[in-house]
C-alpha positions in Angstrom: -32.8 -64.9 -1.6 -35.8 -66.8 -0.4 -37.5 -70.0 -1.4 -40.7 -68.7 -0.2 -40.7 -65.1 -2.2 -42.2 -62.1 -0.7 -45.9 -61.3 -1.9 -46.6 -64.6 -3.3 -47.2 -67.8 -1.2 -50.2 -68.4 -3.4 -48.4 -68.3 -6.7 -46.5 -71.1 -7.6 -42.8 -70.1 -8.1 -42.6 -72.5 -10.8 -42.1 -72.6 -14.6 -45.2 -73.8 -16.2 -46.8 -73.8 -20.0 -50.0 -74.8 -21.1 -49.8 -72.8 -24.6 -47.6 -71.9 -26.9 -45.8 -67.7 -26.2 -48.0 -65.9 -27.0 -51.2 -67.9 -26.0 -54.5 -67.2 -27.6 -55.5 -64.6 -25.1 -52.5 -63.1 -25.1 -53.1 -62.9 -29.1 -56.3 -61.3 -28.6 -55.4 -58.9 -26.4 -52.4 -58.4 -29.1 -54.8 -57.3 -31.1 -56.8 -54.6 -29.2 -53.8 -53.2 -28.6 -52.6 -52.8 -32.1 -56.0 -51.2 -32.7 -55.9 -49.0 -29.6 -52.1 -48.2 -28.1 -50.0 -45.9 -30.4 -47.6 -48.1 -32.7 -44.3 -45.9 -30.6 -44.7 -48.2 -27.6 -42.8 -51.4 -28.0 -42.6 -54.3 -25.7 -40.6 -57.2 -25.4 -43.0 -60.4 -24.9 -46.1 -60.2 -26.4 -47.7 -62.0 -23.4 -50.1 -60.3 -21.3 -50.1 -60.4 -17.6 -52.5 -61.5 -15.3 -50.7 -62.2 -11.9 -47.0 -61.5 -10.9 -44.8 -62.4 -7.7 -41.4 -63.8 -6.3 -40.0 -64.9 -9.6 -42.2 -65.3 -11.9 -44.9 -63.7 -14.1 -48.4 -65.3 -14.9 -50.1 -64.8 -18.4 -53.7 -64.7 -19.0 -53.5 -68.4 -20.9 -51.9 -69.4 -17.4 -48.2 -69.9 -18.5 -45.7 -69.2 -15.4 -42.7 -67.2 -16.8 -39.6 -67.4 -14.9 -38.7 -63.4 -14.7 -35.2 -62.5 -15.3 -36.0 -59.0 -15.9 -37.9 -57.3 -13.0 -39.6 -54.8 -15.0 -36.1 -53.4 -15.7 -35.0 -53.5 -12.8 -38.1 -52.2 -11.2 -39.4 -55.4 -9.1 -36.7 -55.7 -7.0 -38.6 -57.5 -4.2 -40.7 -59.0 -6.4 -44.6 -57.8 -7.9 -46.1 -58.0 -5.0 -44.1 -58.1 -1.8 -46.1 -58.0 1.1 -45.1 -55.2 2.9 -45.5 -53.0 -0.3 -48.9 -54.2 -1.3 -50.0 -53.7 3.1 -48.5 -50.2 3.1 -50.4 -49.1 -0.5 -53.6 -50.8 0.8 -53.7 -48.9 4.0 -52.2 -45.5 2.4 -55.3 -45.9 -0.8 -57.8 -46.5 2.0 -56.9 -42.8 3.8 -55.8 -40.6 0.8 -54.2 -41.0 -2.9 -53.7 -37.3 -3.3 -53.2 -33.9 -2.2 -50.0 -32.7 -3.9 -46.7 -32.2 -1.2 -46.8 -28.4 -2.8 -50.5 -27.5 -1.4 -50.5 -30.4 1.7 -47.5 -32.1 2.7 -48.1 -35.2 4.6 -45.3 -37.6 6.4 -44.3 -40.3 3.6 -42.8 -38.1 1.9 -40.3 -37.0 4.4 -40.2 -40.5 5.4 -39.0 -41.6 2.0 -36.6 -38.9 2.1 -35.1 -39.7 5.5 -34.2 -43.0 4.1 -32.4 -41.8 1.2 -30.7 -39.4 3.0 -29.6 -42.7 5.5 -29.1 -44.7 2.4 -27.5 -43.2 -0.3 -23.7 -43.4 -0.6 -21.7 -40.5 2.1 -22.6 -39.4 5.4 -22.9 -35.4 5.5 -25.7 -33.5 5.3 -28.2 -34.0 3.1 -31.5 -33.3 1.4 -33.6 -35.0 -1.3 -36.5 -34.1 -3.6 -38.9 -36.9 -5.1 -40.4 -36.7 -8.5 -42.1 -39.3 -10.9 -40.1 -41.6 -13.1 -36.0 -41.6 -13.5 -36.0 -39.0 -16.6 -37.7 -36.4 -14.2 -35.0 -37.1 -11.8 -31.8 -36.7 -13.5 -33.4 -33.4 -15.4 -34.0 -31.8 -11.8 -30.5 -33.2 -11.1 -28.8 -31.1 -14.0 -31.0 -28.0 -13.0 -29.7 -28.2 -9.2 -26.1 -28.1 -10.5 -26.4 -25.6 -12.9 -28.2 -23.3 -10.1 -25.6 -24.1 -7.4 -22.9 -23.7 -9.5 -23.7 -20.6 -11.8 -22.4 -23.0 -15.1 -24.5 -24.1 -18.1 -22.1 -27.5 -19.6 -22.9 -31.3 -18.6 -20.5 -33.9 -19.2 -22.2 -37.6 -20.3 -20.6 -41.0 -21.7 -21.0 -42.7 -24.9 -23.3 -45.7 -24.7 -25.0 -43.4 -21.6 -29.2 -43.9 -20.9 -31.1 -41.1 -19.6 -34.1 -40.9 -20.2 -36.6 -39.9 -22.6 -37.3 -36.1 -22.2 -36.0 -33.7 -24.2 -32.8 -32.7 -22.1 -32.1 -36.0 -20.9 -32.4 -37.2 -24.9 -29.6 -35.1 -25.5 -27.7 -36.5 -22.8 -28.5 -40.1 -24.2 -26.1 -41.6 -26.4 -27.9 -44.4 -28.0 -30.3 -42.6 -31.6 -32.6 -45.8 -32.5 -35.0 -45.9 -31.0 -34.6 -42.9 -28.5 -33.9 -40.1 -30.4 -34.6 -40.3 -33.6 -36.7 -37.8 -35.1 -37.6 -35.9 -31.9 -34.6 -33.5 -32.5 -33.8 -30.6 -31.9 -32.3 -31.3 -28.8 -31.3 -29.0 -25.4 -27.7 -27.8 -25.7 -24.6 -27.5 -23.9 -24.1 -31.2 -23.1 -21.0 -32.7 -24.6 -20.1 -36.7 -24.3 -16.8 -38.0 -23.9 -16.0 -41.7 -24.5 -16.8 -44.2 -21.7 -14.2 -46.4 -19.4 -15.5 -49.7 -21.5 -12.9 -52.4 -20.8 -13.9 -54.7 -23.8 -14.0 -52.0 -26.3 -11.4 -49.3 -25.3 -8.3 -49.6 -28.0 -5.6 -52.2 -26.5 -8.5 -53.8 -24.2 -9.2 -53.7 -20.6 -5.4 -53.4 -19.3 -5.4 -49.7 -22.0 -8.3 -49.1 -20.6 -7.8 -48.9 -16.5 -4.5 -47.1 -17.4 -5.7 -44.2 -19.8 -8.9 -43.7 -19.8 -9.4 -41.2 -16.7 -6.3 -39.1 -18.3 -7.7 -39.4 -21.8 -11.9 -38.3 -20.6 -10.4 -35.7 -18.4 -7.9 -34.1 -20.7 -10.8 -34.1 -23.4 -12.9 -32.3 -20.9 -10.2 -29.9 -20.2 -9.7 -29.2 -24.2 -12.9 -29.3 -25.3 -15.3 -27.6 -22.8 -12.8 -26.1 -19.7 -13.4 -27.3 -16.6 -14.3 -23.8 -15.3 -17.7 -24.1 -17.6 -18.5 -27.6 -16.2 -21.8 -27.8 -13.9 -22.0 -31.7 -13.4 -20.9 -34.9 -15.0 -23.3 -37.4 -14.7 -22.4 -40.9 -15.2 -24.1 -44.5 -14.6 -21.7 -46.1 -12.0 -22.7 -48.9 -14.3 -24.3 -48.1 -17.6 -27.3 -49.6 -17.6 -29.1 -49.6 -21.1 -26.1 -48.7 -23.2 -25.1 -52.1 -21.8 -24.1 -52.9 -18.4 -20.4 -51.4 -19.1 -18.6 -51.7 -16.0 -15.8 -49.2 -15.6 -11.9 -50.3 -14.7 -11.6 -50.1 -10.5 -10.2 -46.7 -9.9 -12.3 -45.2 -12.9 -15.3 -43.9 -10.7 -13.1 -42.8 -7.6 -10.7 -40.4 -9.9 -13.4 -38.9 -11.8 -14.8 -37.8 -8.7 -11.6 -36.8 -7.4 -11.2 -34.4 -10.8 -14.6 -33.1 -10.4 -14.0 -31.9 -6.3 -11.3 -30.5 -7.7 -12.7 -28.5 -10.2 -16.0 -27.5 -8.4 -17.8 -29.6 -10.9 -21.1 -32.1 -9.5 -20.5 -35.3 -9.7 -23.7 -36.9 -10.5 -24.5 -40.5 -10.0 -27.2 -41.8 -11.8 -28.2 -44.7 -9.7 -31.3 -45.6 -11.7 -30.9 -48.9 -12.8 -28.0 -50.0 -10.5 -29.3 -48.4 -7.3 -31.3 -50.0 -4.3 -29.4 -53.7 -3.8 -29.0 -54.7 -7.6 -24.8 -54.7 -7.7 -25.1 -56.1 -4.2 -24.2 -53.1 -2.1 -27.4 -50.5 -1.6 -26.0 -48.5 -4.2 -23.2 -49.2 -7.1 -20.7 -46.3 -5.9 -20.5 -48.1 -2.9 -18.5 -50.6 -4.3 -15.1 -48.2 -4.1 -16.6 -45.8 -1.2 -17.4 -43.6 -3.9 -19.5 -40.3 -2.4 -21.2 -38.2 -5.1 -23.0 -34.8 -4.3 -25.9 -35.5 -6.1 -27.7 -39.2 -6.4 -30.5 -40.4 -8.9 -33.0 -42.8 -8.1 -36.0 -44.8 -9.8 -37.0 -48.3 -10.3 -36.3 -50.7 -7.9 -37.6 -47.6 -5.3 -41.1 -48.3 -4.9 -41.7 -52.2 -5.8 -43.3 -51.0 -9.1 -44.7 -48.0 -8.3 -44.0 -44.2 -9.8 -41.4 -42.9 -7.9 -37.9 -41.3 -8.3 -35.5 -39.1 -6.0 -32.7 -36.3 -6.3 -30.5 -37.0 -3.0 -27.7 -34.5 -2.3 -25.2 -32.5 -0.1 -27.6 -30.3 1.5 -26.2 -26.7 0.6 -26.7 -28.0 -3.4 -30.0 -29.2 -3.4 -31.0 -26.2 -0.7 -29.2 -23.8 -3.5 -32.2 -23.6 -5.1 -35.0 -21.2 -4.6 -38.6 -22.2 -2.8 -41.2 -23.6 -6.2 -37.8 -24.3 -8.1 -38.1 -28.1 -7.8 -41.6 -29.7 -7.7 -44.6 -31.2 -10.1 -48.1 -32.1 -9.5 -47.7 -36.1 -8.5 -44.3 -36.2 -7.8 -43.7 -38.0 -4.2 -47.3 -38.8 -4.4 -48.5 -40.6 -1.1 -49.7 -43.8 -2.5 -46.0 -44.8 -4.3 -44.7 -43.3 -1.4 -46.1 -46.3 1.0 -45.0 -48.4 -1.6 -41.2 -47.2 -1.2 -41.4 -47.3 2.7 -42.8 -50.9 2.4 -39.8 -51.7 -0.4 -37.3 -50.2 1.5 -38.2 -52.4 4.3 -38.4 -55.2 2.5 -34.9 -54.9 1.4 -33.3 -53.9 5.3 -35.0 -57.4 6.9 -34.3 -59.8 4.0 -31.2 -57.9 3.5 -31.5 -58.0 -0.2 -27.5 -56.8 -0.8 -26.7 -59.9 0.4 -29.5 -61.5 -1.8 -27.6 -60.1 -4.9 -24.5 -61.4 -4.5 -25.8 -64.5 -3.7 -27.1 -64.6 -7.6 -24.0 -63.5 -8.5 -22.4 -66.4 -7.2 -24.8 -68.9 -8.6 -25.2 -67.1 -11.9 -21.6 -65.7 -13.0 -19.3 -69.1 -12.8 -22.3 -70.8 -15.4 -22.2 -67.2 -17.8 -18.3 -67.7 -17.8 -18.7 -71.7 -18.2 -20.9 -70.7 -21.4 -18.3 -67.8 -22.7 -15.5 -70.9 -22.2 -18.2 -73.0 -24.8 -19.3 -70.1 -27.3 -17.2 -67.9 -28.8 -20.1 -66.0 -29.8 -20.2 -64.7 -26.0 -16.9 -62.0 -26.0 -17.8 -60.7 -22.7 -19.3 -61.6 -19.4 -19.5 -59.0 -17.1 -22.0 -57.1 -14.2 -21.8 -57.3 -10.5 -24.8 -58.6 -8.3 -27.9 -59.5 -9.6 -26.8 -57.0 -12.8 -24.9 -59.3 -15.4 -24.5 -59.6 -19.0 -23.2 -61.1 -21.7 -22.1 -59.5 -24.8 -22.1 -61.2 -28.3 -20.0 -60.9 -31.3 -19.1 -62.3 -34.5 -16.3 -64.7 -33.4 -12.5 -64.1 -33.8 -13.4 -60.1 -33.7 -15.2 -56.9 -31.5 -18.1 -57.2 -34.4 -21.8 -57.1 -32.2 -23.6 -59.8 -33.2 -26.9 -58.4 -32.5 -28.6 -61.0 -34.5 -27.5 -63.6 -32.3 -28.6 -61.9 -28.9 -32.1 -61.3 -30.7 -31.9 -65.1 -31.1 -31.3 -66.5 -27.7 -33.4 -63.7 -26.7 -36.3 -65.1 -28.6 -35.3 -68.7 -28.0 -35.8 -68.1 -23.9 -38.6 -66.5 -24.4 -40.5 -69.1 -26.3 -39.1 -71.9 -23.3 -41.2 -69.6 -20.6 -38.4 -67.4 -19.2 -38.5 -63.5 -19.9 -34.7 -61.9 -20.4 -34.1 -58.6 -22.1 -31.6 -57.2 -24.7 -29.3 -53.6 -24.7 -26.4 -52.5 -25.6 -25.4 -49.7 -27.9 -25.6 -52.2 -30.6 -28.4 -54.2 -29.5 -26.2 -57.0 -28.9 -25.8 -57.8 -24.7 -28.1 -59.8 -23.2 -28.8 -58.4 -19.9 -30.1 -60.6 -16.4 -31.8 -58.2 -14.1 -33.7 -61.2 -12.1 -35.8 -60.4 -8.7 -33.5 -60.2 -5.8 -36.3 -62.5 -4.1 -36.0 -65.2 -6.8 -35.7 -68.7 -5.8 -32.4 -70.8 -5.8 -34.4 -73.2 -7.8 -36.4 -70.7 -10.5 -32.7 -69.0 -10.9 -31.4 -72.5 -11.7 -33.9 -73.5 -14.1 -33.4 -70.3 -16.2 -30.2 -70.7 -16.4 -30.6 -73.9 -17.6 -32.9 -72.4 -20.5 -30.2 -69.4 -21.5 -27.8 -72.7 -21.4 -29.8 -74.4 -24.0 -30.4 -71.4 -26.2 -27.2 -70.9 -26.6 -26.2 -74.9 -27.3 -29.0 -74.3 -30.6 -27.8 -71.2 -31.3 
């Protein structure tokens, strides 16, 4: 974690408000985009951004945001690192285009040489690249299902996806991702997820049943014989940073090798340095056969990746896997420069660093407000959950609240959660001590007028 942040030596790294959230630019633009952008696509802060980099984000009014969401986890090494915007700018100035199906050129293979180095396990592998995380576990499902000869897929309550139609189905959450867009692809049946704070008896139940309990549902309920993958967030990322009991992960991998069943890691959110190892199985030496990747990839760009044991993803026939732009050269560059950025500034090490600054103050405030049940995460991925004190009620009122509370103090956080009530830090793994600090300081207060 650097006090100078990669990509922006020009931009202050400071917080800084000259207007109220949302200023009047930001209001016009508002606006135009009511009149112009169909009503479906949400967003958080209705600020509009002019200039982004290290750890903050810069409105068109001129406020300074401190960022504690990275795009979702996308800006890992920040909006503009340098080595991400020099590789784009040279890749734009030779090509942006020819398609890897009709014209294959090197950054492609480049980018898979890395996350055949990086991903968790050391056999043989292969990987395909496609354009945002939804594409990725979709190709994911259709490699197991073709290199295993089975239809079924086994996902988790509170699981996120994507927004297609097959990885809908594998969704858990209905508002606002599924309803009304039904009907839905079959043969994909959910079991209950490992969730410490909610499992029945808490997290001690939880570690000690909740392998034998998923398992033995999968068993009775679908057959293991008829399984093609489970796919499972090594931690669940929109349905609200749930962090499975040690020994969880490591088991149900065990049960799928033994069963000839994929074990599927969707690595979307969690992946590339967030938990503080390169990739969240890596935290128990967990080694799946196939690996998803998005977000933090690129450095903002399109980009997402299948990564498996080579005979799986080779299972598939030649025009099986591919799309027009996916692996297209220009995000590509941007990956190759992220991926760099990462290995010299070691960014692993730059998320546990957070962790240590930010986890002792989220448990300090859970110790003051009752209204905070849980405090959980790993790395640079934390949360808090809220509920109505004395109970496991979600308070999603109250997370709206802080939410709304940071906002309007300059510091963009998000929400999740199955019940819309975790609030979820997801800060740039370049962020300054001192940024990191301050925002802390302004959840701090939040909470104190909540």
């Amino acid at each position: 974690m650097n006090s100078t942040p990669q990509g922006g030596p020009s931009l202050p790294q400071q917080r800084k408000l000259v207007t109220e959230i949302p200023g009047p630019k930001s209001r016009e633009l508002l606006e135009r985009r009511q009149r112009s952008v169909a009503r479906g696509l949400s967003h958080v802060l209705p600020v509009f951004v002019a200039a982004a980099g290290g750890g903050v984000v810069v409105d068109v009014d001129g406020n300074s945001l401190i960022d504690f969401g990275s795009g979702i986890a996308v800006t890992t090494v920040g909006n503009s690192a340098d080595l991400v915007v020099d590789r784009v700018t040279e890749q734009v100035s030779q090509f942006t285009h020819t398609c890897f199906m009709v014209a294959p050129y090197a950054g492609y293979v480049e980018v898979c040489e890395q996350l055949n180095k990086l991903t968790p396990g050391d056999h043989d592998k292969r990987s395909a690249l496609f354009n945002s995380g939804a594409e990725a576990v979709e190709n994911a499902v259709k490699i197991a299902r073709h290199a295993t000869g089975r239809d079924a897929v086994v996902v988790f309550d509170h699981a996120y996806h994507g927004r297609t139609n097959l990885t809908m189905a594998m969704t858990a959450k209905n508002m606002p991702y599924k309803e009304g867009f039904g009907p839905f692809a079959g043969e994909v049946y959910r079991m209950p997820m490992a969730y410490p704070f909610r499992w029945p008896g808490g997290p001690d139940k939880c570690a000690a049943e909740a392998l034998d309990v998923i398992t033995g549902l999968i068993h009775a309920q679908v057959g293991e014989e008829n399984v093609a993958a489970v796919v499972i967030e090594p931690i669940q990322g929109e349905g609200g940073f749930i962090v499975p009991p040690d020994g969880f992960l490591p088991g149900l991998a065990t049960f799928c090798r033994a069963n000839g069943i994929l074990f599927i890691a969707d690595e979307i959110q969690s992946g590339f340095c967030r938990t503080g190892d390169w990739f969240a199985c890596d935290h128990e030496h967990v080694v799946p056969d196939l690996v998803t990747t998005a977000k933090g990839i690129a450095g903002g760009l399109p980009l997402a990746g299948v990564t498996g044991r080579a005979e799986m993803m080779d299972a598939v026939h030649p025009g099986g896997l591919g799309g027009t732009y996916g692996g297209n050269p220009v995000a590509c560059a941007a990956a190759l420069g992220a991926i760099d950025t990462m290995l010299k500034e070691d960014l692993p090490a730059g998320a546990r660093v957070i962790e240590t600054l930010m986890l002792p103050r989220l448990q300090a405030l859970a110790a003051t407000h009752p209204v905070i049940g849980d405090v959980r995460g790993r790395g640079a991925m934390l949360a808090v959950e809220l509920i109505r004190p004395g109970t496991l009620e979600p308070d999603a009122a109250a997370a709206a609240k802080v939410a709304k509370a940071c906002h309007s103090e300059g510091m963009i956080t998000l929400t999740c959660g199955t019940y819309g009530n975790v609030l979820r830090f997801l800060p740039p793994l370049v962020i300054s001590q001192a940024l990191l600090d301050e925002g802390m300081c302004i959840l701090e207060d939040a909470f104190a007028r909540l």
